[in-house]
C-alpha positions in Angstrom: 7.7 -31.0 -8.5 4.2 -32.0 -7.9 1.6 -30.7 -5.6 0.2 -32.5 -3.0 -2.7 -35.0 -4.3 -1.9 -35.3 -7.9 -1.0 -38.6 -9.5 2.8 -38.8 -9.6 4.1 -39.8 -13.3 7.3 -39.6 -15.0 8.0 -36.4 -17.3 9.0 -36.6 -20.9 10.9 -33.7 -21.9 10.2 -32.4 -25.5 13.3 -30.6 -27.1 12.9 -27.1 -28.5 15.7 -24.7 -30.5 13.8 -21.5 -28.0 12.1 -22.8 -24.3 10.6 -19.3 -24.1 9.1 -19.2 -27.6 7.8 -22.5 -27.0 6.0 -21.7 -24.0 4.4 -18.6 -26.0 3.2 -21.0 -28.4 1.9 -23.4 -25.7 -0.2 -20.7 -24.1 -1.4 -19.4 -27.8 -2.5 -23.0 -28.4 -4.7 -23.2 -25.6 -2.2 -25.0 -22.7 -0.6 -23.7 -19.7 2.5 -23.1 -18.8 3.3 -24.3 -15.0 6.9 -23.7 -14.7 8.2 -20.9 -16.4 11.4 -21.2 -18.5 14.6 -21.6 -16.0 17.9 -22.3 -16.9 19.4 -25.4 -15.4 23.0 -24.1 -14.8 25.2 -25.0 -18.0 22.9 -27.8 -19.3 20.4 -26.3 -20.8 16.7 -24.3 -20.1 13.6 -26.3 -19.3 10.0 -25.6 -18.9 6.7 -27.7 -17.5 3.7 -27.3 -19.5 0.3 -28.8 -19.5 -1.7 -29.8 -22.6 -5.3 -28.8 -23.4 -6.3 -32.3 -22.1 -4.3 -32.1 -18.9 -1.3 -34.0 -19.6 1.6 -32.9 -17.7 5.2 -32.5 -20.1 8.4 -30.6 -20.4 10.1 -28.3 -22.9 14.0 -28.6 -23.1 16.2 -26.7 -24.9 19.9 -28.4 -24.7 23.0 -26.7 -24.0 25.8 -29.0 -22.9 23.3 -32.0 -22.2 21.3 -32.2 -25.4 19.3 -35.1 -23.8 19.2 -38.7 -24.1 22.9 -40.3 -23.9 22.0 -43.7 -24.7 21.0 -44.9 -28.1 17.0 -44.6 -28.0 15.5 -48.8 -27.8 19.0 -50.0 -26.4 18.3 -51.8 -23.1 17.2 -49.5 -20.3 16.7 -46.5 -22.4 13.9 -44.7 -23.9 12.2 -46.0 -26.7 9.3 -44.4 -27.1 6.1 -42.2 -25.2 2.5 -41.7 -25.7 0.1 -39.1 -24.7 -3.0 -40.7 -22.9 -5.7 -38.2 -23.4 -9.8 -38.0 -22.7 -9.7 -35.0 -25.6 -7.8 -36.4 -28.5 -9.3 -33.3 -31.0 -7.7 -30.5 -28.7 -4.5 -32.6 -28.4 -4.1 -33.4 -31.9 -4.3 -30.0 -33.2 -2.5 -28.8 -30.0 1.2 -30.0 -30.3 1.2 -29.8 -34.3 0.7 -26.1 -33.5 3.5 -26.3 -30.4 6.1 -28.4 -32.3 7.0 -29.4 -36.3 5.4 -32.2 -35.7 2.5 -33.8 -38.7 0.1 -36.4 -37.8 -1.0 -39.6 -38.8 -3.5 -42.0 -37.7 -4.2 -45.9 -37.3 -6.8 -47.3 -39.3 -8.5 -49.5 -36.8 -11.7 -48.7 -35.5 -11.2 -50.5 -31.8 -9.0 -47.5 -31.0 -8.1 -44.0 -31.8 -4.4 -44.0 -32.0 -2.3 -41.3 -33.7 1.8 -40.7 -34.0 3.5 -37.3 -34.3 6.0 -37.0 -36.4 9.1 -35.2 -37.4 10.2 -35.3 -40.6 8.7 -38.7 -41.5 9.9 -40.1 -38.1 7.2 -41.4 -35.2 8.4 -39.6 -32.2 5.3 -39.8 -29.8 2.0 -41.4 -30.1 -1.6 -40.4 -28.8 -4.1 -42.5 -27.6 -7.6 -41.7 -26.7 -9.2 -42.7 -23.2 -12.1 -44.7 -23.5 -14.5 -45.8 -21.2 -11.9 -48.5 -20.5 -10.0 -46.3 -18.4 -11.2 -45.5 -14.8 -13.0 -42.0 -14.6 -10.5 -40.9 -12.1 -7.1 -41.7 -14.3 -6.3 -38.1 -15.1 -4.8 -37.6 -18.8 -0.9 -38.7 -18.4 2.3 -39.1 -20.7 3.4 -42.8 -20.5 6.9 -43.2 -21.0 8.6 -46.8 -22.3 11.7 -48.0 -21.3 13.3 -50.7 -23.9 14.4 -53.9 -22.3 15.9 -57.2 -23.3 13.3 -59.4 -21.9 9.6 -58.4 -20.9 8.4 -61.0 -18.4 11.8 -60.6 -16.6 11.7 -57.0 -16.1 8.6 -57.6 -14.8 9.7 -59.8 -12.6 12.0 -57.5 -11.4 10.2 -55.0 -11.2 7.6 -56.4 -8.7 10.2 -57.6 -6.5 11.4 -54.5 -6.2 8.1 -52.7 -5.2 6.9 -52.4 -8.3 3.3 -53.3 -9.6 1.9 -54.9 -12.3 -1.2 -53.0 -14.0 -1.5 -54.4 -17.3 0.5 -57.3 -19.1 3.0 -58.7 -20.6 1.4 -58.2 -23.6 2.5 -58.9 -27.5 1.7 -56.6 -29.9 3.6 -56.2 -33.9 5.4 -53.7 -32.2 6.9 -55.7 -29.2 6.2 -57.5 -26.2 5.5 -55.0 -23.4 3.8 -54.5 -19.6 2.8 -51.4 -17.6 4.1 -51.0 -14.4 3.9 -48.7 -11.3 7.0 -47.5 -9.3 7.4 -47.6 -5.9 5.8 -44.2 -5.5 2.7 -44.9 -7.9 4.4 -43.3 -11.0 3.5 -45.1 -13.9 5.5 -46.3 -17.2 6.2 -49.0 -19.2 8.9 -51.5 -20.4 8.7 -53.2 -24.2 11.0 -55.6 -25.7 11.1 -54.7 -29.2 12.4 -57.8 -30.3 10.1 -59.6 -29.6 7.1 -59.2 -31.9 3.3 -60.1 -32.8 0.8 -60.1 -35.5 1.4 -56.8 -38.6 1.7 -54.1 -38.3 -1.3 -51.6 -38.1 -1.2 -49.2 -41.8 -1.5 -45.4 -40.8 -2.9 -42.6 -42.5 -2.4 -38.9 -42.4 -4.7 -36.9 -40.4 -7.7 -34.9 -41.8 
């Protein structure tokens, strides 16, 4: 559902109990709403919404398909998302305000990371754009998708029209690689079982 000329991505789908009061809170909060609450037949109502920071996501609220049907980190499911943002102090006090989520950051001064949570349990990350990124990467949700075996997926992946933009990596919390589809969306694929180095410590949020 994207205009001609923007970057095509994949679209993470945040659940909420009421779409429409959702998108009230989204606008009160300083994002935009770009497709108004719709039902989607007997599944359920969605919304599209944009963050203060640009980043493109939806609002679902479940009826008979509550969402994700496999077990989230089982092989080819989701496993987990992070916002990519060049205004991390909008975002972060942007979807606190939009969703029951709290905050936490990572104590490591190479990066500014932050996880959301919900009742004590990381459901999406944030990580601030540096000068690292290219100046025409616009902000962007990157979605994971778990897999049994990193470097294979890749492999796959490529062979398939995919591309390769950064990895196979390890990191404490799996070995992962970000990838392009065919029609320049990016995501990325993580094999959490296959781990490097601690784990960062986290701190809640001033």
């Amino acid at each position: 559902m994207g205009a001609e000329g923007r970057a095509r991505s994949w679209c993470l789908y945040l659940a909420s109990r009421d779409t429409a009061a959702t998108a009230a809170r989204v606008r009160e909060n300083g994002g935009e709403i770009l497709v108004e609450p719709m039902e989607v037949g007997a599944f359920g109502t969605m919304a599209l919404a944009r963050d203060p920071g640009g980043a493109v996501f939806g609002i679902w609220q479940g009826n008979i398909h509550e969402g994700f049907e496999t077990e989230m980190g089982a092989p080819g499911g989701y496993c987990w998302a992070e916002v990519f943002t060049r205004d991390a102090k909008a975002v972060d006090t942007f979807y606190p305000a939009v969703f029951p989520y709290t905050e936490r950051k990572m104590d490591d001064a190479t990066m500014d990371f932050a996880v959301f949570e919900v009742q004590a349990q990381p459901v999406l990350g944030r990580m601030a754009m540096d000068s690292g990124f290219p100046p025409e990467v616009p902000s962007y949700v990157n979605v994971y998708f778990a897999v049994p075996d990193c470097d294979a997926a890749v492999a796959r992946a490529t062979e398939r029209g995919g591309v390769l933009h950064y990895g196979p990596m390890d990191s404490p919390f799996g070995r992962f690689a970000v990838l392009g589809d065919p029609q320049g969306a990016a995501f990325s694929v993580i094999d959490v079982t296959t781990t490097q180095g601690e784990m960062p410590a986290m701190s809640p949020a001033t």
